[in-house]
The first five atom37 places (N, CA, C, CB, O) and aatype in JSON, in Angstrom:
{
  "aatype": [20, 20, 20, 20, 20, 20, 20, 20, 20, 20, 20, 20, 20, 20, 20, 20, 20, 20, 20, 20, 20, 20, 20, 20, 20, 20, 20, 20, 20, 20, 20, 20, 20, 20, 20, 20, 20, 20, 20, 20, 20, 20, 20, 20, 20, 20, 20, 20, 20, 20, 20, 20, 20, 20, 20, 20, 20, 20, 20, 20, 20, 20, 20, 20, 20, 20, 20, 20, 20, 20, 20, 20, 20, 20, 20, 20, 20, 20, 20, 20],
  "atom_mask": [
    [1, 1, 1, 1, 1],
    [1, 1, 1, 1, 1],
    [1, 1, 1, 1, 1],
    [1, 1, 1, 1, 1],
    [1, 1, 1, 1, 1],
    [1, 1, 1, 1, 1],
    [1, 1, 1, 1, 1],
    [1, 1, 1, 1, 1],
    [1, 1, 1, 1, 1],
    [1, 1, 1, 1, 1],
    [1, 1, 1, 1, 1],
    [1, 1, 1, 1, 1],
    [1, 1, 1, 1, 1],
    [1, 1, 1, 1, 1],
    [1, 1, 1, 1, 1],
    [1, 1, 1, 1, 1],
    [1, 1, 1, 1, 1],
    [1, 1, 1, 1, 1],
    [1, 1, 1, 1, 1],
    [1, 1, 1, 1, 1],
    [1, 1, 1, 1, 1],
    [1, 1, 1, 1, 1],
    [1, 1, 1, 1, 1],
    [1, 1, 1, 1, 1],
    [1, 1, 1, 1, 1],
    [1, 1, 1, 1, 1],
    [1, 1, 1, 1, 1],
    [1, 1, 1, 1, 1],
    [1, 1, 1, 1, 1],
    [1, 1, 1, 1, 1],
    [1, 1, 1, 1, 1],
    [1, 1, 1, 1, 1],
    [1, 1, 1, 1, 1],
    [1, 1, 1, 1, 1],
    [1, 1, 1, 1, 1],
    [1, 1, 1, 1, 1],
    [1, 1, 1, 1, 1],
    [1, 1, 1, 1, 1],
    [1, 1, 1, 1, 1],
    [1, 1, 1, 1, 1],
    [1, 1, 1, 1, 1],
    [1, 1, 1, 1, 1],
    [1, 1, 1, 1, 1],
    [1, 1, 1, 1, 1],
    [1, 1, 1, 1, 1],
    [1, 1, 1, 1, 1],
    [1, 1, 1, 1, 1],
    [1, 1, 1, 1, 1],
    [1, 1, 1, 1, 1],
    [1, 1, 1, 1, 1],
    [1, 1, 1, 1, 1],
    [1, 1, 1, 1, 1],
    [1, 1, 1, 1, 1],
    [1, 1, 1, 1, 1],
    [1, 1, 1, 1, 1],
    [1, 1, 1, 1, 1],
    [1, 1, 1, 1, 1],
    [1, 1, 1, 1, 1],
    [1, 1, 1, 1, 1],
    [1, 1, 1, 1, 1],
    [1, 1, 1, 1, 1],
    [1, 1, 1, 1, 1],
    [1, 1, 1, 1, 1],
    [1, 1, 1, 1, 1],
    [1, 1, 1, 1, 1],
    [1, 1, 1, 1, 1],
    [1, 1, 1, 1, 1],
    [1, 1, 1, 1, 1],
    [1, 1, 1, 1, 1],
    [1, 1, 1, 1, 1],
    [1, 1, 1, 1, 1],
    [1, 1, 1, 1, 1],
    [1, 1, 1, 1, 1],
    [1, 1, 1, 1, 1],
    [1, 1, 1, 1, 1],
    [1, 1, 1, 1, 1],
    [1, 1, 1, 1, 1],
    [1, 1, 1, 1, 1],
    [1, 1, 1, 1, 1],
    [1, 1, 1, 1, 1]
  ],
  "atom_positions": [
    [[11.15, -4.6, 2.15], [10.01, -5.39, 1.72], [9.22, -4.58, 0.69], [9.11, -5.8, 2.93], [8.82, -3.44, 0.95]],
    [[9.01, -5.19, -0.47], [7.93, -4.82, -1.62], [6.7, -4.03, -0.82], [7.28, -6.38, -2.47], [6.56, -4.23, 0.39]],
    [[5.96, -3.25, -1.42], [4.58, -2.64, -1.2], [3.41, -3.89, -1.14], [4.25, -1.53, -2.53], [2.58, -4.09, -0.26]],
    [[3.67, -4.69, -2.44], [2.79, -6.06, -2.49], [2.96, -6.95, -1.35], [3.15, -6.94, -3.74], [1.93, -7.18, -0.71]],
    [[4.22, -7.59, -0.88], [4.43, -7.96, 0.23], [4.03, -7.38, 1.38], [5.39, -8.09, 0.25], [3.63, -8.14, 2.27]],
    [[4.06, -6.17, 1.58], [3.47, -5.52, 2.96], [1.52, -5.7, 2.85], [4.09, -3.44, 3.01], [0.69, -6.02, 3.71]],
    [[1.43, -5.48, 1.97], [-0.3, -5.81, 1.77], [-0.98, -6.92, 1.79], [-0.78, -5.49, 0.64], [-2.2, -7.09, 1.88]],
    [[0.21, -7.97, 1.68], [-0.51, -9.72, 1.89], [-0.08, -9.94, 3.29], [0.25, -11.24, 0.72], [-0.84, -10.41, 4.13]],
    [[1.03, -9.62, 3.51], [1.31, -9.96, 5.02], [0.44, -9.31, 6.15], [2.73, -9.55, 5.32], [-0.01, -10.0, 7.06]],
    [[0.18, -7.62, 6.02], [-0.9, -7.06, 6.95], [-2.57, -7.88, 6.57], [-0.92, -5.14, 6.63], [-3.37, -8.43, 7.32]],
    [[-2.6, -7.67, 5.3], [-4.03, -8.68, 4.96], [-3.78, -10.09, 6.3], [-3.92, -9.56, 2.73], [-4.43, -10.35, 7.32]],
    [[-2.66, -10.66, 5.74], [-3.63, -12.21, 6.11], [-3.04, -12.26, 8.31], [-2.52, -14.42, 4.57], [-3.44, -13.0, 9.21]],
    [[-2.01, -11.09, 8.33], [-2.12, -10.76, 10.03], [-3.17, -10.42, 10.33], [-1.34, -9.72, 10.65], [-3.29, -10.7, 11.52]],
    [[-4.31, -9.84, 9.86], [-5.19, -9.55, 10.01], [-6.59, -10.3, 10.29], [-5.05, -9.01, 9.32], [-7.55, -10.0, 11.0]],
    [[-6.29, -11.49, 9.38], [-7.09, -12.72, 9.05], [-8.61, -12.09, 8.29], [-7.39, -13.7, 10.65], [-9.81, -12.31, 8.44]],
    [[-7.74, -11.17, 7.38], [-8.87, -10.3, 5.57], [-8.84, -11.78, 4.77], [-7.55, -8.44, 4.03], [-8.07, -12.7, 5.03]],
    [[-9.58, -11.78, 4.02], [-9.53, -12.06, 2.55], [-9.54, -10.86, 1.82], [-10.66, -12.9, 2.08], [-10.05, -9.83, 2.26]],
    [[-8.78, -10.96, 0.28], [-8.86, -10.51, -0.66], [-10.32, -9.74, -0.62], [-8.55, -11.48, -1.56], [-10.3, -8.54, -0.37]],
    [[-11.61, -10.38, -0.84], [-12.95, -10.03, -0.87], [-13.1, -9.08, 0.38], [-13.91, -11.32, -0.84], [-13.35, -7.91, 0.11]],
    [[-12.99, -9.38, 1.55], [-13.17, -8.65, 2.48], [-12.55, -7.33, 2.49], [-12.9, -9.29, 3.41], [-13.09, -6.3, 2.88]],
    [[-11.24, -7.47, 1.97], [-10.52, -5.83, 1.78], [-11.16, -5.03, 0.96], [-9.08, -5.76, 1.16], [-11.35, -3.85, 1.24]],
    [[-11.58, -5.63, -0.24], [-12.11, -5.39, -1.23], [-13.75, -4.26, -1.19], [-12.17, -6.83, -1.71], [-13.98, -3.19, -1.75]],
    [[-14.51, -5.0, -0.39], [-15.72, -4.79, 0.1], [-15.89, -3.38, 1.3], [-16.06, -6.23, 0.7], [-16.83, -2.61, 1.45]],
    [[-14.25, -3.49, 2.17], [-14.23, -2.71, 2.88], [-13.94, -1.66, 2.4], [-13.71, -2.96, 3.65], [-14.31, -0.71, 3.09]],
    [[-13.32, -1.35, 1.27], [-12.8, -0.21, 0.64], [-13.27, 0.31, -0.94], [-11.39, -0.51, 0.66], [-12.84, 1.21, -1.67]],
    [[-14.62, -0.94, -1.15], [-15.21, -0.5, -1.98], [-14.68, -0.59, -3.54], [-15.4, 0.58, -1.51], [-14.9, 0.1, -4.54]],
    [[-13.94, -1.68, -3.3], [-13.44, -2.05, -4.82], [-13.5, -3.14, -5.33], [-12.25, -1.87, -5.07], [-14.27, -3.87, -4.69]],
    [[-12.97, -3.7, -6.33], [-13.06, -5.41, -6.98], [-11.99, -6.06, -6.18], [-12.64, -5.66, -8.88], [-11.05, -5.5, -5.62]],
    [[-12.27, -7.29, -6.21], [-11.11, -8.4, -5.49], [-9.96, -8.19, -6.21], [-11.45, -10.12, -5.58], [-8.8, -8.24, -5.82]],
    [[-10.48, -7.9, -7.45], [-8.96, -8.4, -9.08], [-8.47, -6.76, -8.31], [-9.7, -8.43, -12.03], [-7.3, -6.79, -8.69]],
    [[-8.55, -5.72, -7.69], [-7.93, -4.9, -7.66], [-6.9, -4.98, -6.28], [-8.79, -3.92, -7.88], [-5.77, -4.5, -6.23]],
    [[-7.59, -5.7, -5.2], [-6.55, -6.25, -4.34], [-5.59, -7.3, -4.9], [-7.18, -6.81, -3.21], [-4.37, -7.19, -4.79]],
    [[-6.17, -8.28, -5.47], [-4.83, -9.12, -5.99], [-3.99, -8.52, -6.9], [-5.14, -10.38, -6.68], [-2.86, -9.01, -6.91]],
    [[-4.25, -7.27, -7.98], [-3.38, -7.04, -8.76], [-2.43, -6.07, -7.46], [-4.02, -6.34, -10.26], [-1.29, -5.82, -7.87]],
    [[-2.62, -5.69, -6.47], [-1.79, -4.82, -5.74], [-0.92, -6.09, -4.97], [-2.73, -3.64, -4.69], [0.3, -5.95, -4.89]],
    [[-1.57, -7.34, -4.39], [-1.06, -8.4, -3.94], [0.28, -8.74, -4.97], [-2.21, -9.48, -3.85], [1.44, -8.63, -4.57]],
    [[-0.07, -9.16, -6.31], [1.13, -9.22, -7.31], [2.31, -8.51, -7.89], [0.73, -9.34, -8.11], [3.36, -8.9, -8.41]],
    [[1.65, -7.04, -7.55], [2.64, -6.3, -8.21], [2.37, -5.58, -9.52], [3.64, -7.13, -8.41], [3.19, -4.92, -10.16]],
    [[1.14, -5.8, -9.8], [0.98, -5.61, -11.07], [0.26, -4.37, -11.17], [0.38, -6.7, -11.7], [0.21, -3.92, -12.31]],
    [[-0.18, -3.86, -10.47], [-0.68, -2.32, -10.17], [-0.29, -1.61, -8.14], [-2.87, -2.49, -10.54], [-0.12, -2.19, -7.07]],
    [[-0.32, -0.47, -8.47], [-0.21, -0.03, -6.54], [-1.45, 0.63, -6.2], [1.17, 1.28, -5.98], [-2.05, 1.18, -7.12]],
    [[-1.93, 0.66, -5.02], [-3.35, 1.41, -4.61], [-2.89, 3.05, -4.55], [-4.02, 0.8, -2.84], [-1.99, 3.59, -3.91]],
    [[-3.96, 3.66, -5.53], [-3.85, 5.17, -5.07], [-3.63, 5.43, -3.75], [-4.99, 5.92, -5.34], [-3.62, 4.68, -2.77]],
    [[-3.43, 6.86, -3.91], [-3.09, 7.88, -2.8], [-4.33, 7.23, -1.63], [-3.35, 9.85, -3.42], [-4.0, 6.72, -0.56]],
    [[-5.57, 7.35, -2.03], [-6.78, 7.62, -1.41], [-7.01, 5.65, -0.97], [-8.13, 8.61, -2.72], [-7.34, 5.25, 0.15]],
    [[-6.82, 5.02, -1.79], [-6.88, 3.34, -0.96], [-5.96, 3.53, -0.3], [-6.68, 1.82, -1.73], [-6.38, 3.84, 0.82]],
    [[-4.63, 3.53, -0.32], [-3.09, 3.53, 0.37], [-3.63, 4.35, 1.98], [-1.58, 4.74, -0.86], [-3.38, 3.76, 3.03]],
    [[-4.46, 5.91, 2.0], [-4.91, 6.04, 3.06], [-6.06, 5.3, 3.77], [-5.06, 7.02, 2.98], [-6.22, 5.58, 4.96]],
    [[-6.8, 4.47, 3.26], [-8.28, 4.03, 3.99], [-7.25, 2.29, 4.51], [-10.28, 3.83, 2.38], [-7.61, 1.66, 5.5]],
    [[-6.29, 1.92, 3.84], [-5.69, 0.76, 3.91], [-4.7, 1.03, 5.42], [-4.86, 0.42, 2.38], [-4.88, 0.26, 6.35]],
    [[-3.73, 2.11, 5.54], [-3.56, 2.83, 6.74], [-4.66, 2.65, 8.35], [-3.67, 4.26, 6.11], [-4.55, 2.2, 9.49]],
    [[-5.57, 3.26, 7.59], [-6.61, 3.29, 8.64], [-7.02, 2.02, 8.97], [-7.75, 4.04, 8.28], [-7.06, 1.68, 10.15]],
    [[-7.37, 1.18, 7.95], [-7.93, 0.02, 8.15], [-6.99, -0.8, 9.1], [-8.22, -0.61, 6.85], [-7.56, -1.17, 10.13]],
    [[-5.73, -1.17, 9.0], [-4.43, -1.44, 9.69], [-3.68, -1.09, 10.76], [-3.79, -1.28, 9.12], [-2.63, -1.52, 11.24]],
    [[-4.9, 0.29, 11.2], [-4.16, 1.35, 12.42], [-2.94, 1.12, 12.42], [-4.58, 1.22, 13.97], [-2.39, 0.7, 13.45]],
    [[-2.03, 1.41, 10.9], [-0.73, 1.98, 11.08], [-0.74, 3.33, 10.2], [0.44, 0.92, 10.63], [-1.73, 3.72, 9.58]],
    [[0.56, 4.01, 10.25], [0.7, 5.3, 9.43], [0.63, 5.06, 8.24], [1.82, 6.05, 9.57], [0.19, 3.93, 8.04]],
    [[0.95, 5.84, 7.0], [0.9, 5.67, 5.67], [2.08, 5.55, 5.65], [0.32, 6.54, 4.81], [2.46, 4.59, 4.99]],
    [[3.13, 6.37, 6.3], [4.29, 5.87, 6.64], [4.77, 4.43, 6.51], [4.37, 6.19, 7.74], [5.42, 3.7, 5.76]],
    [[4.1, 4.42, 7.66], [4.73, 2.61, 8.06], [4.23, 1.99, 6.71], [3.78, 1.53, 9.76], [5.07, 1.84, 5.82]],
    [[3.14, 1.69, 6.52], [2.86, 1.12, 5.77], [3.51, 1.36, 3.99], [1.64, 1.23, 6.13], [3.82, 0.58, 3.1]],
    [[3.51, 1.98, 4.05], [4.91, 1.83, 2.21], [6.43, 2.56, 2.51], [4.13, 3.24, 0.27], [7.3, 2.88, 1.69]],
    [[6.43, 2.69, 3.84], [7.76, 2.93, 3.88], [9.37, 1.59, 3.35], [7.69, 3.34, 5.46], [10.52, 1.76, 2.95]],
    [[8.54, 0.42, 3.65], [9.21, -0.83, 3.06], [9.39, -0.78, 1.33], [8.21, -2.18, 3.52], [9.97, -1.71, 0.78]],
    [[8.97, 0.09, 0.73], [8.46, -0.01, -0.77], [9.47, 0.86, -1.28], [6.83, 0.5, -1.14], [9.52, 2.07, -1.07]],
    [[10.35, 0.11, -2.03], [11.18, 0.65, -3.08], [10.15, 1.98, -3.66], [11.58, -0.67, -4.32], [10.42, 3.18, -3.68]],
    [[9.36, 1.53, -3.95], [8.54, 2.14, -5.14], [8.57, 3.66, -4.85], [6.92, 1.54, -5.23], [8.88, 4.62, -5.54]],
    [[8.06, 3.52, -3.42], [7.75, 5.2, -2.73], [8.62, 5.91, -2.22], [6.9, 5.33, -1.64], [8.47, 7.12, -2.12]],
    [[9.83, 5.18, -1.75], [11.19, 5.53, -1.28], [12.09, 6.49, -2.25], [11.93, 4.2, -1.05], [12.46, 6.19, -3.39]],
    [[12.36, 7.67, -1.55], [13.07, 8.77, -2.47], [13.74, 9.29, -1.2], [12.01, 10.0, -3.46], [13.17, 9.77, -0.22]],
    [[15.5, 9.05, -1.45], [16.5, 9.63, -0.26], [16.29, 11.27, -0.7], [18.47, 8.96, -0.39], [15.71, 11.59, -1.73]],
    [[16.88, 12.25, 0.28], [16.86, 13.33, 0.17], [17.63, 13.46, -0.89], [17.11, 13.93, 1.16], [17.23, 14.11, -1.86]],
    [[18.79, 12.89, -0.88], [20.04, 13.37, -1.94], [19.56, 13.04, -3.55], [21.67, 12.35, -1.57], [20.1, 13.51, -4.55]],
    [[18.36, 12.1, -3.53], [18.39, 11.99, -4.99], [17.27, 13.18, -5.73], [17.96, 10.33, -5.37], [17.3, 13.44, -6.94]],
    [[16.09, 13.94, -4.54], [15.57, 14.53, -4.87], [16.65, 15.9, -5.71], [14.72, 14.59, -3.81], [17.86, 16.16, -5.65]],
    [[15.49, 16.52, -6.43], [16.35, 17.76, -7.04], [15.87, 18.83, -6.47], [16.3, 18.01, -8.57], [14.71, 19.22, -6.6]],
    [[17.05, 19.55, -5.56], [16.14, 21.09, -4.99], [16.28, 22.16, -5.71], [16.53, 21.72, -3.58], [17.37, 22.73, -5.68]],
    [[15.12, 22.72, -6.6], [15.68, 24.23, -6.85], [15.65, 24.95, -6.2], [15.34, 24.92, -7.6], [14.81, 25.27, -5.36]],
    [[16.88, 25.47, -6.58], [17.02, 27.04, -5.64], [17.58, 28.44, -6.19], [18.07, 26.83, -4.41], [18.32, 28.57, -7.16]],
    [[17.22, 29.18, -5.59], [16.7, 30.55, -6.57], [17.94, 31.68, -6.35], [14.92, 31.36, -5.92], [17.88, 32.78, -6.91]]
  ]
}
């Protein structure tokens, strides 16, 4: 599941509005819907208060997300 998808689905399990997330975390509505669409992702620092807000991990919560997902094997290890 998309990052955007995990953020409308915990939003509206929740029974948030857009505004209400918004208010709780101290930002514009247009900045929850552009994370709702796809069209931007919440920093490090929303991505944690959004966690909290959801009492799940940061884990759980973008572990569904292509975006953040990096297998071990594709990382590059240097080694000395």
């Amino acid at each position: 599941m998309l990052l955007q998808d995990i953020l409308k689905t915990l939003r509206n399990r929740n029974g948030f509005t857009q505004e209400k997330i918004a208010q709780k975390l101290f930002i514009s509505t247009q900045a929850v819907s552009k994370w709702e669409n796809g069209s931007s992702v919440p920093s490090i620092d929303n991505l944690l208060a959004l966690s909290d807000l959801y009492g799940i991990s940061l884990d759980e919560l973008v572990q569904g997300s292509p975006f953040f997902q990096k297998s071990l094997t594709s990382l590059e290890v240097n080694t000395i």
